[in-house]
C-alpha positions in Angstrom: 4.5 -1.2 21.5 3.1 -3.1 18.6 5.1 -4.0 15.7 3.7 -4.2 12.1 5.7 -5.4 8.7 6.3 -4.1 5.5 7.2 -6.1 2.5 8.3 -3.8 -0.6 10.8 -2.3 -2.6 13.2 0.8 -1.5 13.0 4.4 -2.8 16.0 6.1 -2.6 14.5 9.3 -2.6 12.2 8.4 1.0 9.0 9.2 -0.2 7.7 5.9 -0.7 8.2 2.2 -0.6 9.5 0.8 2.3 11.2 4.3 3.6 7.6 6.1 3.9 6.3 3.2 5.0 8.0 2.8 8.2 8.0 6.8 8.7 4.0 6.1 8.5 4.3 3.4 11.1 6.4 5.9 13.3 4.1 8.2 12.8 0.9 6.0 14.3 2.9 4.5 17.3 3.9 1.6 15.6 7.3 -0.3 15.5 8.2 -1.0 11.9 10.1 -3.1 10.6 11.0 -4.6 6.9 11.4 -6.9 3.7 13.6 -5.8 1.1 11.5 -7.0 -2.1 13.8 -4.7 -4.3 15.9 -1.5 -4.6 15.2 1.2 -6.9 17.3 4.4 -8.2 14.4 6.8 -7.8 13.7 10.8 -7.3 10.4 12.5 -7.6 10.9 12.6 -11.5 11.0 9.2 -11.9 12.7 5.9 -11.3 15.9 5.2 -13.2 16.9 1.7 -11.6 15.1 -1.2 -10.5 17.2 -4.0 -9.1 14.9 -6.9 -7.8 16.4 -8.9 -4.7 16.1 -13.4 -4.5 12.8 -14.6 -3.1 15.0 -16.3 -1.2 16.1 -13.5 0.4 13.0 -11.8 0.6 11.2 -14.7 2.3 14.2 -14.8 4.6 13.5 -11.4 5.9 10.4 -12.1 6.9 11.3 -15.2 8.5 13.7 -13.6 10.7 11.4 -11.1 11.8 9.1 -12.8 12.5 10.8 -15.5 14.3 11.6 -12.0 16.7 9.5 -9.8 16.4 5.8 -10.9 15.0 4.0 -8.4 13.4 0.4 -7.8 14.4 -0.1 -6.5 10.9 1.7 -6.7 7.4 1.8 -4.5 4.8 2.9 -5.5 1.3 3.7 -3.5 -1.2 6.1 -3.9 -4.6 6.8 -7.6 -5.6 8.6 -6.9 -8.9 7.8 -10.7 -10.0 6.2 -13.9 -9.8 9.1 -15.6 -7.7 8.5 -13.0 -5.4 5.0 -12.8 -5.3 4.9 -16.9 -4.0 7.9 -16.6 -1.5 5.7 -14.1 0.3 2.7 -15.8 -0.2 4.1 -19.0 1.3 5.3 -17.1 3.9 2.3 -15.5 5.0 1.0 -18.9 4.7 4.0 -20.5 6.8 3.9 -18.3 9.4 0.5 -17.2 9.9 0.9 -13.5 9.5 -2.6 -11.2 10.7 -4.4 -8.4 9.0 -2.5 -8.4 5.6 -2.8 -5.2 3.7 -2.2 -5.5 0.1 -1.4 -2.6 -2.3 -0.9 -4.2 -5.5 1.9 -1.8 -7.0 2.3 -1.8 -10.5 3.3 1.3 -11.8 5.3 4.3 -9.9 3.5 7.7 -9.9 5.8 8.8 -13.3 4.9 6.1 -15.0 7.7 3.2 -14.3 6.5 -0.2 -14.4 7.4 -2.0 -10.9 5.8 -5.4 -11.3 6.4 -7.8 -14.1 3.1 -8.0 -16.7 3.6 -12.0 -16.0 3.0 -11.1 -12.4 -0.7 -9.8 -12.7 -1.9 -13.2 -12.3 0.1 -14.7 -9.7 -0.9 -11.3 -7.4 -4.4 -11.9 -8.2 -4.4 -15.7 -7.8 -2.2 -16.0 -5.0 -1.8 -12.9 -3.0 -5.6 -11.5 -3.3 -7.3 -14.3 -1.3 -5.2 -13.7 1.6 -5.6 -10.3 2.5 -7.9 -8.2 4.8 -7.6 -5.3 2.9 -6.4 -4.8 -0.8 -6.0 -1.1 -1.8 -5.7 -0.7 -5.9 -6.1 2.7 -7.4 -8.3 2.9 -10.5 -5.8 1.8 -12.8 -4.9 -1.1 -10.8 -8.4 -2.6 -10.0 -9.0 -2.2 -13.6 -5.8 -4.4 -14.6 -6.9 -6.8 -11.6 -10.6 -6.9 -12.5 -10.4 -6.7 -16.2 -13.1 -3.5 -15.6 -13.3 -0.2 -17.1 -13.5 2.5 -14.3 -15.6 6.1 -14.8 -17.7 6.3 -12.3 -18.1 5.8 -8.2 -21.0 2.7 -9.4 -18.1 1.5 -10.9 -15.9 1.4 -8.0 -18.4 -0.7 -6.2 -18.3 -2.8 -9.2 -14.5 -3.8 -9.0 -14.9 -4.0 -5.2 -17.5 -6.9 -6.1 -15.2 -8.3 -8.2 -11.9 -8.2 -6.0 -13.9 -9.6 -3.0 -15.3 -12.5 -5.3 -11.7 -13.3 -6.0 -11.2 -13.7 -2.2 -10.2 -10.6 -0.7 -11.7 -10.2 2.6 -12.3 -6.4 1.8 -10.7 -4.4 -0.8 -10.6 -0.6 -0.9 -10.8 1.0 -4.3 -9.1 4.4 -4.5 -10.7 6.7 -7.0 -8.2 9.5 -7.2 -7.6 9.0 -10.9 -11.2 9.9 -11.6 -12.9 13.5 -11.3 -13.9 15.5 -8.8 -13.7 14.6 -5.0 -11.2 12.0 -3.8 -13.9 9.4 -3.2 -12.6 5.6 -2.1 -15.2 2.8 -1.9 -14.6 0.2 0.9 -16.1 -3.5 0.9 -16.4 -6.5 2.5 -18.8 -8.2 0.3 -21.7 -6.9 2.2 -21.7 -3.4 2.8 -19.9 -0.4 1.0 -19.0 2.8 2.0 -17.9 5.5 0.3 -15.2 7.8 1.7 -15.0 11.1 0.5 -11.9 14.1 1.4 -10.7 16.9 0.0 -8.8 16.9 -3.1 -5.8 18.8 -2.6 -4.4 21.1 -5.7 -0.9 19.7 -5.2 1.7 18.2 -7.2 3.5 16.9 -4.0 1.5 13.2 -4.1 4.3 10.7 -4.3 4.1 7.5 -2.0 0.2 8.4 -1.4 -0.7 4.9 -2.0 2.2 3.6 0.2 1.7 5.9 2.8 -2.1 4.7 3.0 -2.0 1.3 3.3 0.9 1.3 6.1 -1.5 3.4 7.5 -4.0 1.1 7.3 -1.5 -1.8 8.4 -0.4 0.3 11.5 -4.1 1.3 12.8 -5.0 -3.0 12.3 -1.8 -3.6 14.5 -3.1 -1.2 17.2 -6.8 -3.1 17.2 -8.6 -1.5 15.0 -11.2 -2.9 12.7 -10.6 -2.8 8.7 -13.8 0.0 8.5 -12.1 2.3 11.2 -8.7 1.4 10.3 -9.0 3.0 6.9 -11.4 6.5 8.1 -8.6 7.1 10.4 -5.8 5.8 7.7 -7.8 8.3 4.9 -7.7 11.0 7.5 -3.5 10.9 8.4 -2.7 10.8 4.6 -4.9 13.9 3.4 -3.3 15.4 6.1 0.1 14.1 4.9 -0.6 15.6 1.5 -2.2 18.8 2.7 1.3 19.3 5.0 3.7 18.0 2.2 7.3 20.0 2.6 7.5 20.5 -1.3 10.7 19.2 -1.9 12.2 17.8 -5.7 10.8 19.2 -8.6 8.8 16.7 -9.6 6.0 14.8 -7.2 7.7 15.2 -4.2 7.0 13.6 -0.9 4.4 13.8 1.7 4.3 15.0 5.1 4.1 12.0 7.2 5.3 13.3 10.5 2.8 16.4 10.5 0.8 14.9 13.8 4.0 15.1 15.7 4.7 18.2 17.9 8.2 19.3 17.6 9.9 22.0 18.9 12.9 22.1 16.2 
């Protein structure tokens, strides 16, 4: 079995961060395992507490799996702040860590702010040019680009952008904008739009997580980044379309619904 790596913060309530993460790398076939970046007090109304960990810390996690257990693919996710944001980069750095996917978390789905306004340039600087895949949402890309974002064109726009700061591909999600759930994908040379169904449901939290550890876990298993993110785009509209429709705010997705179980 191949093991893949998750660097983010905690959600006590499971449905995203680092606990939907590693239910998404179950999920594939993957073994997970985890960095700590920070623990939040959190339901599907919104987050109350945000207690970032030492980079220290956070860069010794990583060390210690990998020393163990090397990851075929890592999957970052919320930093919280700068000091953060360069421990992991040196550590991907150190140790050499394959198919990085980064999902440049900023904001939770009600609204919290989970990465330091200083931070936006260190993530971009530092953390951008060493990733296979970067997977902002609209609002995102536009915060990393400095774009404003209407229209699909303008999708492949901030892709441009993102891979011209040194991405090797970046995935723009354009859920925020109308109509069909389209995502553009690029490498620099080619772009492909990805369309599903948009699903009337209120039950989205940890969609972005829940993607890119998708992504992460189908890179561990050999796939290329193309592939990797039509199958990845495939498991979470699924996720979302089997979502138990728990809390009573955005409540969690579905992320075992390929399993066969006979509870």
């Amino acid at each position: 079995m191949v093991v893949a790596l998750t660097i983010a913060g905690s959600d006590s309530s499971g449905g995203a961060g680092i606990q939907a993460d590693l239910k998404t790398f179950a999920a594939l076939g993957v073994y997970g395992t985890s960095a700590i970046t920070a623990i939040t007090a959190q339901n599907t109304r919104g987050v109350t507490a945000v207690q970032a960990l030492d980079p220290a810390l956070v860069a010794a996690q990583i060390d210690a799996v990998a020393s163990d257990l090397f990851p075929a693919a890592t999957k970052i996710g919320m930093l919280a702040n700068v000091g953060i944001i360069q421990a992991v980069a040196d550590a991907l750095t150190r140790l050499h860590l394959p198919n990085v996917v980064l999902d440049p978390v900023m904001v939770a789905k009600g609204g919290d702010h989970l990465l330091d306004p200083a931070a936006v340039s260190a993530l971009r600087d530092v953390l951008v040019p060493l990733a296979t895949v970067v997977t902002p949402n609209v609002p995102e890309a536009e915060v990393l680009t400095g774009l404003t974002i209407h229209t699909t064109a303008d999708l492949h726009a901030a892709c441009r952008r993102l891979v011209s700061l040194g991405a090797r591909s970046v995935l723009v999600k354009g859920g925020h904008l109308a109509g069909a759930a389209t995502d553009v994908w690029s490498d620099g040379s080619r772009f492909v739009e990805l369309t599903a169904e948009r699903i009337n449901t209120p039950h989205t939290h940890g969609t972005g997580c829940t993607l890119s550890s998708a992504i992460a876990a189908r890179l561990a298993r050999g796939l290329d980044a193309e592939s990797a993110i039509r199958a990845a785009k495939d498991y979470v509209t699924e996720a979302i379309r089997h979502a138990p429709g728990l809390g009573g705010g955005h409540g969690p997705l579905g992320h075992m619904w390929n399993l066969k179980s006979g509870i």
